[in-house]
C-alpha positions, 0 to 999 in steps of 0.5 A: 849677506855673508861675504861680498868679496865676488873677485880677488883680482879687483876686491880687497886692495885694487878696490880699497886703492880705487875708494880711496883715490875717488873720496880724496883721500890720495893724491893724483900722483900716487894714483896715476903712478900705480895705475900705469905701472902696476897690476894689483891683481891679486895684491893681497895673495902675493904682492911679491910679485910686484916691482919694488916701485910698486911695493914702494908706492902701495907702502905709501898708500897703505901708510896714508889709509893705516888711521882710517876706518875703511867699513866706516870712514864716512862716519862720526868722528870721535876722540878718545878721551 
């Protein structure tokens, strides 16, 4: 299949933000508060662009999803030895 990626404005981070909100794995706050006040078009070129809030915000965010596998995160859960 190749590359799925088909927008950069809505794929890669504003898509991983959405999955994560929509299986629970962020709050309603976080998410009601980077829906309203930033524009992750393009996040993953230039995030510079966003308001230090934002920057501050998507920091959590990532710091949330940091342990999870995002191509697989339904999957089985297995613990190292």
């Amino acid at each position: 299949m190749g590359n799925p990626v088909t927008d950069y404005s809505v794929d890669g981070k504003p898509m991983q933000f959405e999955m994560a909100y929509w299986y629970g794995l962020i709050d309603d706050q976080l998410y009601n508060n980077v829906n309203k006040n930033c524009n992750l078009s393009y996040y993953d070129f230039d995030a510079g662009l966003l308001s230090q809030q934002c920057r501050d915000w998507m920091n959590t965010f990532n710091s949330k999803i940091s342990g999870i596998n995002l191509y697989d995160f339904l999957g089985m859960c297995y613990i190292e030895p």
